[in-house]
C-alpha positions in Angstrom: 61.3 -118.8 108.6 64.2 -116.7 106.9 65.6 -114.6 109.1 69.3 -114.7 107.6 70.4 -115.8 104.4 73.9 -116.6 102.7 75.0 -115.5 99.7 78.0 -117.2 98.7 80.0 -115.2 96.0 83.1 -115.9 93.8 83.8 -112.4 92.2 81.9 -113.0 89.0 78.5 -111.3 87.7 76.9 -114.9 87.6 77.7 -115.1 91.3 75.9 -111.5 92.3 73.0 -111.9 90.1 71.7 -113.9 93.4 72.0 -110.4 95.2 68.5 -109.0 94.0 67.0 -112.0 94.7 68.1 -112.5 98.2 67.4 -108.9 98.8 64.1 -108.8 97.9 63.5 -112.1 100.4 65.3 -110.2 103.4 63.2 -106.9 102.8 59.9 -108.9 102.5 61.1 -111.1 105.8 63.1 -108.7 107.8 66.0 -110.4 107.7 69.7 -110.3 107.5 72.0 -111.5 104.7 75.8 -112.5 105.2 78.1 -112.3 101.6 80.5 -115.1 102.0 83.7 -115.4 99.9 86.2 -117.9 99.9 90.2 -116.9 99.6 92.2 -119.4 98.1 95.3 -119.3 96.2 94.8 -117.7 92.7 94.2 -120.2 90.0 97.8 -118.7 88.0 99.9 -119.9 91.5 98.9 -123.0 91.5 101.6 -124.7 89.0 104.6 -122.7 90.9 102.5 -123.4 94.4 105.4 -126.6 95.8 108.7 -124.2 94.6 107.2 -120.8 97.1 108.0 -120.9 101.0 105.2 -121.5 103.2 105.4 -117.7 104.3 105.1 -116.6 100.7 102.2 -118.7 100.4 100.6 -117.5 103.2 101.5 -113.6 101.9 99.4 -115.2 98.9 96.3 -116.2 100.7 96.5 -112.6 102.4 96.5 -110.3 99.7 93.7 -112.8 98.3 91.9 -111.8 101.6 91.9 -108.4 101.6 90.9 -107.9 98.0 87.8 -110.5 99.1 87.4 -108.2 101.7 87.2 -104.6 100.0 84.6 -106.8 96.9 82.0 -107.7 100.0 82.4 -104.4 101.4 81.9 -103.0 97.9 78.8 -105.2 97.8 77.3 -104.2 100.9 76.9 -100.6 100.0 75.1 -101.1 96.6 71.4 -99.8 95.9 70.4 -103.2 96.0 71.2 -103.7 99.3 70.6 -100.3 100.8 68.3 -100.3 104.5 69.3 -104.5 105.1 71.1 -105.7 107.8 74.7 -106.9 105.4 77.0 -108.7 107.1 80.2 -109.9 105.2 82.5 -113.5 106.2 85.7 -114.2 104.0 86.9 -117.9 104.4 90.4 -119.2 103.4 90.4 -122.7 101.9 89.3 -124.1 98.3 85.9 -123.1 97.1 84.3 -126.9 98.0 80.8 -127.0 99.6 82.2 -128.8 102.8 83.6 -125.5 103.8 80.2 -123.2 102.7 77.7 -126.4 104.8 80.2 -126.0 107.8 80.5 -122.2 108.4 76.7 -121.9 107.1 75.6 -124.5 110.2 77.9 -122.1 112.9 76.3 -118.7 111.8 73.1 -119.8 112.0 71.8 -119.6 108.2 68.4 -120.7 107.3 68.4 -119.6 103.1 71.0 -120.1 100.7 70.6 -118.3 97.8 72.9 -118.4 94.8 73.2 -118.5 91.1 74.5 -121.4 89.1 76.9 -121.6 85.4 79.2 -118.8 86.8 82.3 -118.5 84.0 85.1 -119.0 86.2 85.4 -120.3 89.9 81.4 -119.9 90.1 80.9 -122.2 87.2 83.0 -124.8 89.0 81.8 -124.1 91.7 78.0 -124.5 91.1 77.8 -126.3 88.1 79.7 -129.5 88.7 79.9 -131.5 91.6 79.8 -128.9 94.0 76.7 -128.1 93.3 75.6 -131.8 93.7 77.1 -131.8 97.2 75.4 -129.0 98.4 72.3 -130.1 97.0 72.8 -133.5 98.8 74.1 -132.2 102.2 72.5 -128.8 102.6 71.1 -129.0 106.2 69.1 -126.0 105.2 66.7 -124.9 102.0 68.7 -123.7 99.0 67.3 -121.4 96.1 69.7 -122.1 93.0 69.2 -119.7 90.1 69.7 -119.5 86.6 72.1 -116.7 85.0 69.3 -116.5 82.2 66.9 -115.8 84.6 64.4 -112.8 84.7 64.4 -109.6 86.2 64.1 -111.0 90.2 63.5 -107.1 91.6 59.8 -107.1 89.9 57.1 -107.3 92.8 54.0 -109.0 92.5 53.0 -112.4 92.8 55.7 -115.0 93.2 53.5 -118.7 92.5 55.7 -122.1 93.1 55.3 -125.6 91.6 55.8 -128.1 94.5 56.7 -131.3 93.2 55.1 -134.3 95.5 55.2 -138.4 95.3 53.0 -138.6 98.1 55.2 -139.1 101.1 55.5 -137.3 103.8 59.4 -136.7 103.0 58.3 -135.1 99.5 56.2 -132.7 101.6 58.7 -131.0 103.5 59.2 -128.5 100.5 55.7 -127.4 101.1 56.4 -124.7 104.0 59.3 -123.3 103.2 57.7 -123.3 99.1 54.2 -121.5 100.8 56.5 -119.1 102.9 58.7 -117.9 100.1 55.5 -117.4 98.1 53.5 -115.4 100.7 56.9 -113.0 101.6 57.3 -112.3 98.0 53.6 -112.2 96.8 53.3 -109.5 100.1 50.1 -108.1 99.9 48.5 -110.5 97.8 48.4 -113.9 99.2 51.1 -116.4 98.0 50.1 -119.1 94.9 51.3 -122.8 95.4 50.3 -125.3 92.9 51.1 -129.2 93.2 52.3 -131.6 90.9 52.6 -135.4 91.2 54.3 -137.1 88.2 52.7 -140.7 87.5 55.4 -143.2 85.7 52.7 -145.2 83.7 52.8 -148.7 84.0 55.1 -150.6 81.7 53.3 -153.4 79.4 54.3 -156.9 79.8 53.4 -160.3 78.3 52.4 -161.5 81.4 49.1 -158.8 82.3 46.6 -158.1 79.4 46.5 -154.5 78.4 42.9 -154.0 79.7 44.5 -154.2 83.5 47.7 -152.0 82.5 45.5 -148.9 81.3 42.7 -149.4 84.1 45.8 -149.8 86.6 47.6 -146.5 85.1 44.0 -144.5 85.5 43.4 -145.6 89.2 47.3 -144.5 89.5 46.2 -141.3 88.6 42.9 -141.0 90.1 44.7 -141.5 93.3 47.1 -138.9 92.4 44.8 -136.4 92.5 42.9 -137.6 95.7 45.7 -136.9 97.5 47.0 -133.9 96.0 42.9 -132.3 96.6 44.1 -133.8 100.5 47.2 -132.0 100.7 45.8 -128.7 99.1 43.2 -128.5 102.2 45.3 -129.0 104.3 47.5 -125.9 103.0 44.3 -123.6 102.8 43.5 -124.3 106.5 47.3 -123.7 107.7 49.4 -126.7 107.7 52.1 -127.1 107.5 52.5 -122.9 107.7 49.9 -120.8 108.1 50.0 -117.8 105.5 47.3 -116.8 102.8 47.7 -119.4 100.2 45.8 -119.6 96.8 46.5 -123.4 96.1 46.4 -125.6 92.6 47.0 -129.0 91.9 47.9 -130.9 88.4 48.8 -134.7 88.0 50.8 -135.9 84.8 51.5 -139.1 83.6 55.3 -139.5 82.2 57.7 -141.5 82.5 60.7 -138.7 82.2 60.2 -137.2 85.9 62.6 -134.2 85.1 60.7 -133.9 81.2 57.4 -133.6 83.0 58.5 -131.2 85.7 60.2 -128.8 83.6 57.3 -128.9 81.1 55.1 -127.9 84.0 56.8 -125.5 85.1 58.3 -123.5 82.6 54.9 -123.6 80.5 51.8 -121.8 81.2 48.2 -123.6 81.4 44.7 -122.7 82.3 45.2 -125.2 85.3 47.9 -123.3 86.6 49.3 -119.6 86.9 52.6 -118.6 85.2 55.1 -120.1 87.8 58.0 -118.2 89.1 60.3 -121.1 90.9 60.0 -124.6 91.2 60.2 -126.8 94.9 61.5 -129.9 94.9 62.3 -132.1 98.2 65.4 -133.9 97.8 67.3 -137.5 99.6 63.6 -138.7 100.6 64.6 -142.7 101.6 61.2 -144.6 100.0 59.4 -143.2 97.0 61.4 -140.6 96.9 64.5 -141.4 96.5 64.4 -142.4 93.3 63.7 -139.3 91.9 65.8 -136.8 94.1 69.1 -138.8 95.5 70.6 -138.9 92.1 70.3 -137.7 89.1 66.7 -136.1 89.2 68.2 -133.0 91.5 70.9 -132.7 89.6 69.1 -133.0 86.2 67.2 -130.1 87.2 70.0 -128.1 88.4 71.6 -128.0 84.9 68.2 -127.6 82.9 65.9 -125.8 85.3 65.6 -121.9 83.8 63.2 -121.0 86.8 64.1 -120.5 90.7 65.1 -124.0 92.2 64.2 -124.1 95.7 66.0 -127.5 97.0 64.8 -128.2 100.6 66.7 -131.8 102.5 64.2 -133.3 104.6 66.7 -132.8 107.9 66.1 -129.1 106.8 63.1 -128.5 108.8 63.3 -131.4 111.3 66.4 -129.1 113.0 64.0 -126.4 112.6 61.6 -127.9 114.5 64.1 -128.9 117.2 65.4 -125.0 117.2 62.1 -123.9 117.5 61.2 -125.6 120.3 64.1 -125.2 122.4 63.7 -120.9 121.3 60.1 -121.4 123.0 61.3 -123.3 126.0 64.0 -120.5 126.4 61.6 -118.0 125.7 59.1 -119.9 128.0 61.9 -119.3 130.8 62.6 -116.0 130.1 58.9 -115.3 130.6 58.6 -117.1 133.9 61.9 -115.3 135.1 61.4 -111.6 134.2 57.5 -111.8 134.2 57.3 -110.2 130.2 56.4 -110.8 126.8 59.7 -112.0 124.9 60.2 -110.1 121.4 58.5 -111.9 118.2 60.7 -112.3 115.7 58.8 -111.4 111.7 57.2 -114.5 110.5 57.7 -116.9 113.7 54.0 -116.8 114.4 52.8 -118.3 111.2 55.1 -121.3 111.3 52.9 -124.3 112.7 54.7 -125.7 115.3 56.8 -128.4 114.0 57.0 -132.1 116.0 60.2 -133.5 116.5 60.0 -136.5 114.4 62.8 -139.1 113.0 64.7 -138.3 110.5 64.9 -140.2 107.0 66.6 -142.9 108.1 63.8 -143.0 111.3 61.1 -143.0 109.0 60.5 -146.6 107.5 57.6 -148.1 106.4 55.7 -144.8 104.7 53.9 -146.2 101.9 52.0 -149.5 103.1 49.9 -152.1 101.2 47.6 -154.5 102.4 46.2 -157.2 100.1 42.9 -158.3 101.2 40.7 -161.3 99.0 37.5 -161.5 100.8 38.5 -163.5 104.2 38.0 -162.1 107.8 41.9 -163.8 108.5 43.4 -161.7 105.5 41.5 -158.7 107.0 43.9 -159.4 110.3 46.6 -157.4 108.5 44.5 -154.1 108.6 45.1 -153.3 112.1 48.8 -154.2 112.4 49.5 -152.2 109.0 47.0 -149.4 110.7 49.7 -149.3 113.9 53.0 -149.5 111.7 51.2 -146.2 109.9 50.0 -144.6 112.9 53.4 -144.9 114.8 55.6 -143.8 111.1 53.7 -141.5 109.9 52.6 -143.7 107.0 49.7 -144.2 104.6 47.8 -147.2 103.9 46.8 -149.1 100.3 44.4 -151.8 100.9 43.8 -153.5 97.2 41.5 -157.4 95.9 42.7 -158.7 93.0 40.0 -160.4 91.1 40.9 -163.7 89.5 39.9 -163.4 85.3 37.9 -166.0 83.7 39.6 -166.4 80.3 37.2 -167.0 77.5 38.5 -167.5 73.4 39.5 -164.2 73.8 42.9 -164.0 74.9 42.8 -160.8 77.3 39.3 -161.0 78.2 38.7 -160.9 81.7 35.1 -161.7 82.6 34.7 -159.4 85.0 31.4 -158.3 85.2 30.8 -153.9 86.3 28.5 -155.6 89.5 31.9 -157.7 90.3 34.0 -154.6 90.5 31.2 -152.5 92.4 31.0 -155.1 95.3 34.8 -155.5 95.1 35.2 -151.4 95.6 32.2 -151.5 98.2 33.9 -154.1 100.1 37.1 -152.5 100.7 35.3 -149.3 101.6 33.6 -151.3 104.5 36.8 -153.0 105.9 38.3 -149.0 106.3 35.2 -148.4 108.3 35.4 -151.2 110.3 38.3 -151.5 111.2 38.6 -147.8 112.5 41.7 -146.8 110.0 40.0 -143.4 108.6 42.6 -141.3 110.8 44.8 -142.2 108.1 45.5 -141.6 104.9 44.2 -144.8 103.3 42.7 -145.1 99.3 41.5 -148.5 98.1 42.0 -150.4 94.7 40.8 -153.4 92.7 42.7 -155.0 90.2 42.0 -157.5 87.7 44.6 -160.4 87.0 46.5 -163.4 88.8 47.0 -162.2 92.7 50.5 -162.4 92.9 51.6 -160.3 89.6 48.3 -157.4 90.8 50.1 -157.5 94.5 53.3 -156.7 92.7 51.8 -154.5 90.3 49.8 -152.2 93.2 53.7 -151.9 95.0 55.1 -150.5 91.9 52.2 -148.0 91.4 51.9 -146.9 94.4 55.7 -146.6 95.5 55.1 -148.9 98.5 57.8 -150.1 100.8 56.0 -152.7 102.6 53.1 -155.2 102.1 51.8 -156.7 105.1 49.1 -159.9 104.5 48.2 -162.4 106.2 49.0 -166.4 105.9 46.1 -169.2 106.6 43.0 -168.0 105.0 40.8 -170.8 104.5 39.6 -169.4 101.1 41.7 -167.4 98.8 43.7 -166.7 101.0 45.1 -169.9 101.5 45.6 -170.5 97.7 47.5 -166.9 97.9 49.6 -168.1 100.8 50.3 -172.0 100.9 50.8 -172.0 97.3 52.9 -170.5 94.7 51.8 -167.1 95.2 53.9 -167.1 98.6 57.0 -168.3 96.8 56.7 -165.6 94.3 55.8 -162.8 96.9 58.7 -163.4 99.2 61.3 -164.6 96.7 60.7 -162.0 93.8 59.4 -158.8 96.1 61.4 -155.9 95.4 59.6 -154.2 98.5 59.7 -155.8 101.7 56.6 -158.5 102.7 55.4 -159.0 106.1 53.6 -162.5 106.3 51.2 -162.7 109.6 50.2 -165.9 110.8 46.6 -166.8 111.7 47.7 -167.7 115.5 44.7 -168.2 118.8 46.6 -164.6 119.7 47.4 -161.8 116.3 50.4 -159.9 117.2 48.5 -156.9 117.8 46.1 -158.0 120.6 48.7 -159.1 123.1 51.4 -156.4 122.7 50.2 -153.5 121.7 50.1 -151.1 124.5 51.4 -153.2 126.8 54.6 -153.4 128.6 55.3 -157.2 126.5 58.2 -156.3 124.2 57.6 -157.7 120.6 60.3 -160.1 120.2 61.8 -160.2 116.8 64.7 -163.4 115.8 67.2 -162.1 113.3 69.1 -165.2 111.6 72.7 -163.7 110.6 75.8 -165.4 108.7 78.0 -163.0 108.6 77.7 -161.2 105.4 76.2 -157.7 105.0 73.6 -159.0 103.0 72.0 -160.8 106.3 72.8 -157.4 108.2 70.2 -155.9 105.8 67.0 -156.7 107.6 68.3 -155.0 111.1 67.0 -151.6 110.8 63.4 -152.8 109.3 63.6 -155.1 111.9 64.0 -152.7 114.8 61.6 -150.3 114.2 59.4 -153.1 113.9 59.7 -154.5 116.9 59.9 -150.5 118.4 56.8 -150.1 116.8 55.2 -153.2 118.7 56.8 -152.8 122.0 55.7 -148.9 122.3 56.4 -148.3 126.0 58.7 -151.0 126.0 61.7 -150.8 124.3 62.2 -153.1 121.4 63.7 -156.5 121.1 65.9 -158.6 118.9 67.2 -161.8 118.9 70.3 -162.3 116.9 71.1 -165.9 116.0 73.6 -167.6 114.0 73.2 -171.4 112.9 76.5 -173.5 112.0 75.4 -175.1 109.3 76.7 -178.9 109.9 78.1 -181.0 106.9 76.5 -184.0 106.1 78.8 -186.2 106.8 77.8 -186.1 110.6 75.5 -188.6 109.3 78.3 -190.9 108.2 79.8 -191.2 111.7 82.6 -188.5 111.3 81.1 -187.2 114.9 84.4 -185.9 116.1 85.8 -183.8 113.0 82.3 -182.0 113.4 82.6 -181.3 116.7 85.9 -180.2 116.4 84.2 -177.8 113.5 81.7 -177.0 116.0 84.0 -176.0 118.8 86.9 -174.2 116.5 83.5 -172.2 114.6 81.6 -170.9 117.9 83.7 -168.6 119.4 83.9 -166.6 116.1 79.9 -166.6 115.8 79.7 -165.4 119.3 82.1 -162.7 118.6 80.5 -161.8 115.5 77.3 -161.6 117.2 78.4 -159.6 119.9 79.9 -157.3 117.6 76.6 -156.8 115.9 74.9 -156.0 119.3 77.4 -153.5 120.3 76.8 -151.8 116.8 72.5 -151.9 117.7 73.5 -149.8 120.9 76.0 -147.1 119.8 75.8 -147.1 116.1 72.7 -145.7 114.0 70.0 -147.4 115.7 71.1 -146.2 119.3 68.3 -144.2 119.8 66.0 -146.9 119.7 67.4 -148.5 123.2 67.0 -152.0 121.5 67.3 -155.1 124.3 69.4 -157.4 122.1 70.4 -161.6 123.3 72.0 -163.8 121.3 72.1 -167.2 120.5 74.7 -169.8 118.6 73.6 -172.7 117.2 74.4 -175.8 114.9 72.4 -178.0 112.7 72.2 -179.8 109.4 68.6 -179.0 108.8 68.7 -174.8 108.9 65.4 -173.6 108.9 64.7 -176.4 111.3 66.7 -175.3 113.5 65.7 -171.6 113.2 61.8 -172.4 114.2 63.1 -174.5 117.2 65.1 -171.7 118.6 62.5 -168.9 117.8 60.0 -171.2 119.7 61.9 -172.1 122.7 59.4 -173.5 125.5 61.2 -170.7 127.6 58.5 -168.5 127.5 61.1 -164.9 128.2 63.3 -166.3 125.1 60.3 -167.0 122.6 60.3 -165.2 119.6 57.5 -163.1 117.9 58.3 -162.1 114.7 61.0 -164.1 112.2 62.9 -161.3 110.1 65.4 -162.5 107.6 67.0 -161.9 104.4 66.3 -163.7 101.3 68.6 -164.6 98.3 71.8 -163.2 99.4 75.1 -163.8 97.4 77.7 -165.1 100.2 77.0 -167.5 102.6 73.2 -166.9 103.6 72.5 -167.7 99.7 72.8 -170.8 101.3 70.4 -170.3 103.9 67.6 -168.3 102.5 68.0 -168.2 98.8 65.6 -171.3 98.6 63.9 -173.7 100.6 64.4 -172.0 104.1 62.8 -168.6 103.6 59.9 -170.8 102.2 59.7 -173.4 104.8 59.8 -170.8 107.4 56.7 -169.3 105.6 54.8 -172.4 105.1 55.4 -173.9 108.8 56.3 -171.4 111.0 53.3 -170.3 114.0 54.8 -167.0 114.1 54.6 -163.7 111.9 57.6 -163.7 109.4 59.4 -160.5 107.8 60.7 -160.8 104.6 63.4 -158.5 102.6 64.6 -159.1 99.2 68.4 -158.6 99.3 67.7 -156.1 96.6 65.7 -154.2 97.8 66.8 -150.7 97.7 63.6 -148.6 99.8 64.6 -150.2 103.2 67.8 -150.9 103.1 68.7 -146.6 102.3 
């Protein structure tokens, strides 16, 4: 997996104490190391730099060169780096990490390894926003390390915290974590232990304490189911198969960075004395609130251990370069009829798939509220196929109504209540044939809408699927209230199924019936929000097909057509249309060549006018036309420009309450889908 590694340096001792460290990596792994330095004008030019002739200037960045030049070569031959393969690359430019990324990508580099809080350029370098940038745009794993750190050319065992949320994006730290272990630990086997931080529950006014604490606990209980999941899977090879001794800890805090430096800087019987810390970082659903901002960075200034920073992207282009390497070497094989050379550590890398990136991978963490029915069960299977297709999990959760007695928090929910509630949800996983997924069930106790919005929050989820119609509780969930609060407070994206003769997933999935999805736009970016969920719903549905959207745009009438002013509305009408078709078109052309081009999306369009908006959405979603029907409604709810108009109120519920057709939902705040 590290078979060259960059070591960028500034001329400082900060800057080389990453030398020992990135030797001791290339001798355990065979591989090569490249010392980069950057030559820029000196920092005491700078003022005079406008009144010098470009030639002098140039004389400037020359001399800079060659000095550069004799410090790498200076470098190369230490005792540090005696018997590696030392290459040296001296760059003109300012130290930014633009230049570092670019010239990393070209020479192939699959480490960076360097040391943070240098004193001069290395301190700017690292330590401010630099630092940040790398850390956010590093295509390949980075090991930042402190200047206070210890001795790195002791041998022995070299254990490393893994920090996890329970996505798959979190666990792309995990291979090259267990591979930088098992080099460095060389003979013994490597140590990995795994943390998930649990933010507790806030209390609130509005949910007795009883169901905060027993809601925290089952937070935590399901913590540790998955982390037990993920360390079997290490200990029989995946994702990298090397000799692993694996642990596992789960701590409840709300401080993330508090509770991962605590862990990992502090020794405990549940874990051996750790020698670097893993983190994944720009994850796009749970995820991203710890690592795209100030989490990364937070740990970057405070972190005394090893900080091994791995971008999801990281190993997706390994996985690309490693199977194009064994198609080539598959050729070369066929061509000169012998074994192609093995390069040190290639074999133990599982082979990786190539799989979307971030930005490809929606719908990762998905909830499915259930109250009893056999119609609410109907969202099971569809959430089951979004999972199965995204490489998502599912959290199928009851809430149980309290009877309030004098007491003002009692619940009077009886232990043979809970117990048939638990066995209940245990059944629907069996029956419905889901146990190829990653799938842990929960009860709550409390009023259905507030424990729906309660189970998102715990369990990061960033989308709820549930189903409209049920003719028990369901129906009070759906018809009623519960509905208006679901889709019009959600901070996670809600997709309502209706009860129809024909569920979504009987009469397209697998077939060649693309899943039509209408996508009502006005114009602001706010509406534009709901096109990526969207598509890779409909992709997901369509699967052989390719996926379809219907964009429409509705011009919404005054109401003084009523008042017989027919002729300055159609004049509005006329002098309105040709900019919503161009809009629309614009939006299309975006689908095919922008972001979303891979998904070849089939995209119509239709403009349309009304007084009555969401009546007029449901007519053109259900034209009699069976090839223009619709499937699926996706819209936007409470914008702040125009479709505040359109969806902030009465239309996203009326579409809800009367359309025949499954309906997607996303809060214009909503943060998950929209990154």
């Amino acid at each position: 997996m590290f078979q060259h590694i960059l070591v960028p340096l500034d001329g400082t001792a900060c800057s080389e104490q990453a030398l020992p460290m990135a030797a001791r990596i290339a001798r355990a792994s065979k591989a090569k190391i490249t010392l980069m330095r950057i030559a820029n004008i000196p920092l005491e030019y700078y003022a005079y730099a406008n009144a010098y002739t470009p030639i002098f200037t140039q004389q400037i960045l020359e001399v800079d060169e060659t000095e550069a030049q004799k410090y790498l070569e200076k470098l190369r031959t230490t005792p540090a780096l005696i018997s590696i393969d030392v290459q040296t690359e001296v760059l003109q430019g300012q130290p930014t990490a633009s230049i570092l990324l670019e010239n990393s990508k070209l020479i192939n580099i699959d480490l960076i390894v360097m040391c943070s809080h240098g004193y001069t350029g290395m301190k700017r370098f690292v330590f401010g926003s630099i630092a940040q940038q790398i850390a956010r745009h590093c295509s390949m794993p980075i090991l930042v390390l402190n200047e206070n750190q210890p001795d790195q050319t002791q041998t022995g065992k070299f254990p490393i915290l893994v920090a996890l949320d329970g996505t798959s994006r979190a666990e792309t730290a995990l291979a090259p974590a267990a591979m930088l272990s098992s080099i460095l630990s060389t003979p013994q086997p490597g140590q990995i232990h795994l943390l998930r931080v649990v933010q507790p529950l806030a209390t609130s006014m509005f949910t007795a304490k009883k169901t905060i604490e027993t809601a925290n606990e089952m937070a935590l209980e399901s913590a540790q189911t998955y982390l037990k999941a993920v360390a079997e899977k290490l200990r029989l090879g995946e994702p990298v198969n090397v000799p692993l001794q694996v642990s596992s800890s789960v701590c409840c805090d709300e401080d993330i960075t508090h509770a991962l430096l605590t862990t990992a800087e502090h020794q405990a019987e549940d874990r051996p004395l750790l020698s670097a810390l893993a983190i994944a970082t720009h994850g796009r659903s749970g995820v991203s609130r710890w690592l795209s901002g100030s989490i990364t960075e937070s740990l970057l200034g405070r972190a005394e251990l090893p900080l091994l920073i791995v971008r999801e992207h990281a190993l997706e282009a390994e996985g690309a370069d490693t199977h194009a390497n064994k198609e080539a070497e598959a050729k070369t094989k066929k061509e000169v009829h012998s074994e192609p050379a093995q390069t040190p550590n290639s074999a133990n890398v599982a082979p990786l798939k190539k799989e979307p990136t971030s930005s490809q991978k929606p719908f990762q963490r998905i909830l499915v509220p259930l109250d009893g029915s056999e119609r609410a069960e109907q969202a099971l299977p569809v959430a089951a196929h979004i999972a199965r297709t995204y490489g998502g999990s599912i959290v199928i959760m009851q809430a149980i109504a309290p009877s309030f007695s004098s007491t003002r928090y009692a619940t009077g929910v009886t232990d043979e209540a809970l117990a048939q509630t638990h066995h209940y949800l245990k059944l629907k996983t069996e029956q419905y044939d889901v146990s190829d997924l990653p799938i842990t069930s929960q009860v709550f106790v409390g009023p259905p809408a507030e424990m729906i919005f309660t189970a998102a929050h715990l369990n990061e989820s960033d989308l709820i699927v549930m189903c409209s119609h049920g003719e028990t509780g369901f129906k009070r969930w759906i018809r009623g209230s519960v509905a208006q609060k679901v889709t019009r407070s959600s901070s996670v994206p809600v997709f309502v199924l209706y009860d129809g003769d024909q569920p979504l997933w009987q009469h397209t999935i697998g077939t060649h019936h693309p899943v039509r999805i209408m996508v009502p736009l006005d114009g602001s970016p706010l509406a534009e929000k709901v096109l990526a969920p969207a598509a890779y719903l409909s992709t997901c549905f369509s699967a052989p097909a390719p996926g379809s959207l219907h964009l429409v745009r509705i011009i919404h009438l005054p109401a003084t057509f009523e008042y017989g002013q027919q002729d300055s509305v159609a004049e509005a009408i006329q002098q309105e249309t040709p900019a919503a078709e161009e809009y629309l078109h614009t939006i299309a052309k975006r689908l095919h060549t922008g972001e979303l081009a891979h998904l070849n999306l089939q995209v119509t369009t239709t403009v349309d006018h009304d007084l009555d908006i969401g009546t007029r959405l449901l007519k053109v979603a259900t034209q009699s036309e069976a090839a223009n029907a619709c499937d699926v409604i996706a819209l936007t709810t409470h914008g702040r420009s125009g479709f505040s108009r359109l969806m902030m109120g009465s239309v996203a519920e009326q579409l809800v309450n009367e359309a025949q057709l499954p309906i997607f939902v996303l809060h214009s705040t909503n943060t998950r889908t929209e990154q």
